[in-house]
Each structure stands twice: as structure tokens, then as C-alpha cells.
N, C-alpha and C positions, 0 to 999 in steps of 0.2 A: 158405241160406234159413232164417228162424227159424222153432222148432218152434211150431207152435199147442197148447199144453197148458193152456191157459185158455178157458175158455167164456165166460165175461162178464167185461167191464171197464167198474165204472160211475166218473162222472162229475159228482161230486153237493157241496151243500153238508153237510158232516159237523157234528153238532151233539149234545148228548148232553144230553137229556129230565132234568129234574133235578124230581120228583116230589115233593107231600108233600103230606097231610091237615094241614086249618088250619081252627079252631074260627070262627064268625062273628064274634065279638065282635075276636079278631085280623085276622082282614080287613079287617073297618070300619076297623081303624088304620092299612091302608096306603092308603089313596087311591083303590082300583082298582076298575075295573066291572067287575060280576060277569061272568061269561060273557064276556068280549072277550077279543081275542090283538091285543095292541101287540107294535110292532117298534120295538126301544128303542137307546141305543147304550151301551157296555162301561160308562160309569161310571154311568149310571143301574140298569143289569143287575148291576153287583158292590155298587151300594148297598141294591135290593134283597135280593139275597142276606146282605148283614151283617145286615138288620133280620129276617132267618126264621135267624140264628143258632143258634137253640135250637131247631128243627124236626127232627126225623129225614127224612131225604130219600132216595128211590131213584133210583139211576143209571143210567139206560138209554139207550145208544148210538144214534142215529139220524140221520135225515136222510130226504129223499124217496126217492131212489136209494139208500143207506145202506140202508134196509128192504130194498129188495126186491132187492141184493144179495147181504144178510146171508137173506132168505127163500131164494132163488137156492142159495146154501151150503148149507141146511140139509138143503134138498129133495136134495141131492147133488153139486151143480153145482161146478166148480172155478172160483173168483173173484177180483177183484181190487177195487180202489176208488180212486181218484182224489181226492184233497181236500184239503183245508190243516187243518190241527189245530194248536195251542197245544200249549207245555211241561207245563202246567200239571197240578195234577191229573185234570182234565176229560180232557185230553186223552190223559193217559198211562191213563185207564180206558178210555178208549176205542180206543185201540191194542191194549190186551193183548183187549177183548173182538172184535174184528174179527180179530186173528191167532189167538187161541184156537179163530173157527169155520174159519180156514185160510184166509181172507183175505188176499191181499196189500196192503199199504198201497201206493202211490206216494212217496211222499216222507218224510220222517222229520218228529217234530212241532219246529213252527217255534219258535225261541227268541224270546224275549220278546211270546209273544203269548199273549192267552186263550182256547180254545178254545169256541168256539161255543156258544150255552144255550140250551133252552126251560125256563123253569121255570114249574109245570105246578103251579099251587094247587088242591087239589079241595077244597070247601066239602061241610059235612051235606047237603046237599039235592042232591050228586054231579055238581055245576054245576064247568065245567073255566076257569080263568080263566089266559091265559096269558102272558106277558112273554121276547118271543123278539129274541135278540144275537147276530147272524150271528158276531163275533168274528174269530178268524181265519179262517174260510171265505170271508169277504169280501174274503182277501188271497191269494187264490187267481187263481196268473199264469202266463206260459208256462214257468218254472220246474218248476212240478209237473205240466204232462203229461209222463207217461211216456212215451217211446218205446215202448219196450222190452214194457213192460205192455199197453200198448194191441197190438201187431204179436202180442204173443203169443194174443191173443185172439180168438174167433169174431166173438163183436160187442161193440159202445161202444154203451153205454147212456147219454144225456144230459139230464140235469138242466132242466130248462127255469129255474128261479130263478138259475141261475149266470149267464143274461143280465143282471141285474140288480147281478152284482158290475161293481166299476171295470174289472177287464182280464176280468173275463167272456166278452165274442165275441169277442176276441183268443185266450183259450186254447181257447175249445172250437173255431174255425173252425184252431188249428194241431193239435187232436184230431182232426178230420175231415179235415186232411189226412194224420196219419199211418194213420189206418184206414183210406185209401183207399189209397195205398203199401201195405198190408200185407193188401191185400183181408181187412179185418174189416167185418162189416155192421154199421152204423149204425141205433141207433134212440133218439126221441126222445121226451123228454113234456112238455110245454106246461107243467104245473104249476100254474099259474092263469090266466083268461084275461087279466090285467094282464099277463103275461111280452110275450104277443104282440100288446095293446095299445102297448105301451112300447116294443116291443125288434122291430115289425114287420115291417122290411126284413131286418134280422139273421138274427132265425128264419126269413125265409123263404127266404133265400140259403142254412141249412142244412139245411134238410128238403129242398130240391130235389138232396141229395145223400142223403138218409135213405133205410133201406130200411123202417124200421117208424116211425112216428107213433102215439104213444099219445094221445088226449086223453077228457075225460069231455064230457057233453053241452053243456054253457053252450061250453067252451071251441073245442069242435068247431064252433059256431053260430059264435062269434067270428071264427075264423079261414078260416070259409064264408063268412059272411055270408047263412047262410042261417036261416030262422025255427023251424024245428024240428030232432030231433034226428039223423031218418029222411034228410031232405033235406040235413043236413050232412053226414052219412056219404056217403051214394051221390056228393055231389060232391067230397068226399076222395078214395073210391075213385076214382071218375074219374081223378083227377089226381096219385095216388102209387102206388110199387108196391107200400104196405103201409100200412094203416089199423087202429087199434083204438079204436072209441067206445064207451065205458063208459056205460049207460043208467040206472044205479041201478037199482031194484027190477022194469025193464023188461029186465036184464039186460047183453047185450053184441054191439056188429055189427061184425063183423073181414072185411078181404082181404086178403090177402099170397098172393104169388105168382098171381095169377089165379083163385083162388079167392076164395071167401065164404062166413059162415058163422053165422048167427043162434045167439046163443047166451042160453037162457034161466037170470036169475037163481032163485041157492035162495031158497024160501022161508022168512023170518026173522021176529024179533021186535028190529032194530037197538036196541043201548047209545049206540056211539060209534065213530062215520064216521072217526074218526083213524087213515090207514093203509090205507083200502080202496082205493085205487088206487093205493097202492105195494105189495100184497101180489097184485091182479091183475098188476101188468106183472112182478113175481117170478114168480107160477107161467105166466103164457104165456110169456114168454122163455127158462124153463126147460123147457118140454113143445116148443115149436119150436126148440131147439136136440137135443132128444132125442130130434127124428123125432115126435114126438105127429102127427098129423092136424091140421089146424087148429082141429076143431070138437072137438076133445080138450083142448087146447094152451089154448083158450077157456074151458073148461069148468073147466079145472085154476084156472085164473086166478079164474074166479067163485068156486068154491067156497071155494079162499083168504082174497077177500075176506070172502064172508060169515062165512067163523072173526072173520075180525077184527073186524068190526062187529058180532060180539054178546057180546063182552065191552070193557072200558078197556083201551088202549093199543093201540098199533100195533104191536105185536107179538105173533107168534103162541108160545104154550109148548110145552113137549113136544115130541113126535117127529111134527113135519111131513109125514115120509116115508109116515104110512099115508093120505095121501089122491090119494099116486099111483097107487096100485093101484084105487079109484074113479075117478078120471079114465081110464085106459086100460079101464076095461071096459064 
């Protein structure tokens, strides 16, 4: 029987954040609107990048699932991750930085392919304008589910945007077949409520196998069909054996396992929302894998978030670790 030595195994599209401060009078020259995130394709994305040639740029590994994998690690959890990555430089940064926090990759990075981009212009006025190329994550097939990765682990954590690649419900519905072979619990996250506009029937043929569903409040209404946020949860809960609706500044309503559990957000002064519900399903999936309470596991999850939303970027710095000793007590 394989050993379970893995706690999470996420499921995600892998993309690596490529940053840089850019003067107004250089913006006006590329065409772009301020404040928008276009989904562009490789050669429009590596034309951009020639013309910010001369920019100094920070490289920071991510994705949805990516975060709150890599959050998952940080906090202590032993991980893994699932995804298609480019030869490239991109991608080979983003290998060493995922194995450096002790990450397992699934598959090694794909030849001749580019590795997945947000590049991420921040204007004086600290306005985030974004130009995102799925790259190779969008060639993400039943190839690179792991077995092996997946069986070794507690739970499969899934991506809701990887519906939207070409073999997308082909690989995650052969992922939720190996988690259920290897009784790993399943959980999922909606990611926008386009995934489950679009990809309707799909996602809901995998959540009726999920043990946890993540989603935030528009999404939760979406997939209710119901008019507020309160009434989307209660009729989740009804109908799965695990629910977590993200409320924003209203906080968080979770059930799993026959429980429930109102959980009140910190009080903040939000920067920038990029990240906050990939930094909640890191520390709830890390505080319910560790025994936490549910209303601990919740709390772990808010408080997360709100590091993240009060400063730029979707990632958290420093040592993670001292806000588990506030959540347990």
C-alpha cells in the first residue's frame, strides 16, 4: 500500500508573476489600459516583454493553487504541485523556487515550451495593469497527473481555471479518479464564476465527488443560484459534505464534516485583493489537515488572507509559521 507522506497535492495552472515599475509617459507607448488584466496569447506576451527590455523585473512564482501550496509549505505542510512549466528561463525559476520550499513538482519542464506569464506593470499612481499567457500550463494533459503524487497524499486540491485548458476535464476528472483509488480527499475551487458558467456540467460532475469546495461569494451565488451570500452557503452546505464561502470583509461560512462554523474577518485597511483566497484555502487546508477545529482551520485561513491584502503581491514574506500559534489559541 503506498505510504501517505504528503499532505497536499495541488492541481493548478503554474505561471510566474514577472513585475516591474514603469514611468507614465512609458505606458502611454504601449497601447494598454490602465488598470485591466488581458489574457493575451505567447507571441503577443513575448512581444510585450521585448518592448520592457530595459526594465528591471521581479520574478515571482505563482499561480492560484501555486500560492496556496507554496503558503501550505511554508506554514509546515509537506507538498506537492501539479502543472506544466516551459524549458525556459521562467520556468527553470520557477522550479528551483518550488523545490527550494520542498515542493514536489510532477513532471519535469516541457521542452519547447514557454512557461506561463503575468507580467504585472505598476504605474506612479500604484495602479496594477496586467497581460496574462497561460503558456505551457495550458498544455497541461493526462500526461502530467501524477499517480504516484497524487496516492501519496492526504488531499488534491483543484484548480477551477484548469477547466478552461484544452484537456483540462480530461486530466482533472483522471486526478479524481486516482484520489479516490488511493482515498486522498478531494477539494476544489471555482476560481471565477466564468469556470462554472462555461465548464457547468464538468464541474459539477467533479464536486459531487469533492470533499471540500471552496468558493468566494459571487461564485457561491453562481453555482446556487441563489441571490445572496448567506442563502448560497446554507444551500451548498445542504448539498456537499464540505463548503467554504469566503464573504470579504464579512469574513467566512464553512461546513465540513457536519459541522459549521461562522468565522469573523480581521479588521483591515486592504492594498491589494491579489492572493486573498489563495492564501485563505492555504491556511484552512493546512489547519484541517492538522487537526485544527474547524472554527480554528477558518480563522487560520482569514487571518492569512488579510496579511495578504494589506500589502502588493500575493505572497506572504517572512516566517508564516508565527501565525499558527494565534490561530490555535
Amino acid at each position: 500500500m503506498i505510504k501517505k507522506d504528503l499532505q497536499l497535492c495541488g492541481l493548478g495552472n503554474g505561471l510566474v508573476d514577472v513585475l516591474t515599475t514603469i514611468s507614465d509617459a512609458d505606458f502611454s507607448k504601449l497601447g494598454l489600459e490602465r488598470g485591466s488584466e488581458q489574457l493575451v496569447d505567447e507571441a503577443a506576451q513575448n512581444a510585450l516583454l521585448e518592448k520592457l527590455k530595459a526594465h528591471k523585473f521581479s520574478l515571482i512564482s505563482g499561480g492560484s493553487v501555486a500560492n496556496s501550496v507554496a503558503l501550505f509549505s511554508r506554514l509546515g505542510g509537506k507538498a506537492a504541485l501539479l502543472t506544466c512549466i516551459g524549458d525556459d528561463r521562467y520556468g527553470l525559476h520557477f522550479k528551483d523556487e518550488f523545490e527550494r520550499d520542498g515542493i514536489e513538482l510532477g513532471s519535469a519542464p516541457h521542452f519547447n515550451h514557454n512557461t506561463g506569464t503575468c507580467v504585472c506593470l505598476v504605474t506612479p499612481d500604484s495602479e496594477r495593469t496586467m497581460h496574462v499567457s497561460l503558456g505551457a500550463a495550458s498544455k497541461f494533459s493526462l500526461d502530467d497527473v501524477n499517480e504516484e503524487l497524487i496516492g501519496r497524499s492526504e488531499w488534491l486540491f483543484i484548480e477551477g481555471y484548469v477547466f478552461g485548458n484544452p484537456n483540462g476535464p480530461a486530466s482533472i476528472n483522471q486526478a479524481v479518479k486516482f484520489a479516490r483509488q488511493y482515498r486522498t480527499k478531494i477539494a476544489l475551487t471555482f476560481s471565477e464564476s466564468w469556470v462554472i458558467a462555461g465548464f457547468g456540467d464538468a464541474v459539477r460532475d467533479v464536486i459531487g465527488q469533492c470533499d471540500l469546495v471552496l468558493a468566494n461569494e459571487k461564485e457561491a451565488m453562481t453555482f446556487s443560484g441563489k441571490g445572496d451570500g448567506d442563502a448560497a452557503f446554507a444551500a451548498m452546505a445542504d448539498s456537499l459534505p464540505g463548503v467554504a464561502v469566503t464573504l470579504g470583509p464579512e469574513g467566512a461560512r464553512l461546513s465540513y464534516n457536519g459541522e459549521q462554523a461562522a468565522i469573523e474577518a480581521f479588521p483591515c485597511d486592504p492594498v491589494d485583493l491579489t492572493g486573498a483566497g489563495d492564501a485563505f484555502a492555504g491556511g484552512l487546508l493546512f489547519g484541517l489537515n492538522s487537526g485544527f477545529p474547524l472554527a480554528k482551520a477558518g480563522s487560520l485561513g482569514c487571518r492569512l488572507a488579510t496579511e495578504v491584502i494589506i500589502r502588493v503581491g500575493a505572497r506572504l514574506e517572512g516566517d508564516v509559521k508565527r501565525y499558527l500559534a494565534e490561530a490555535r489559541s
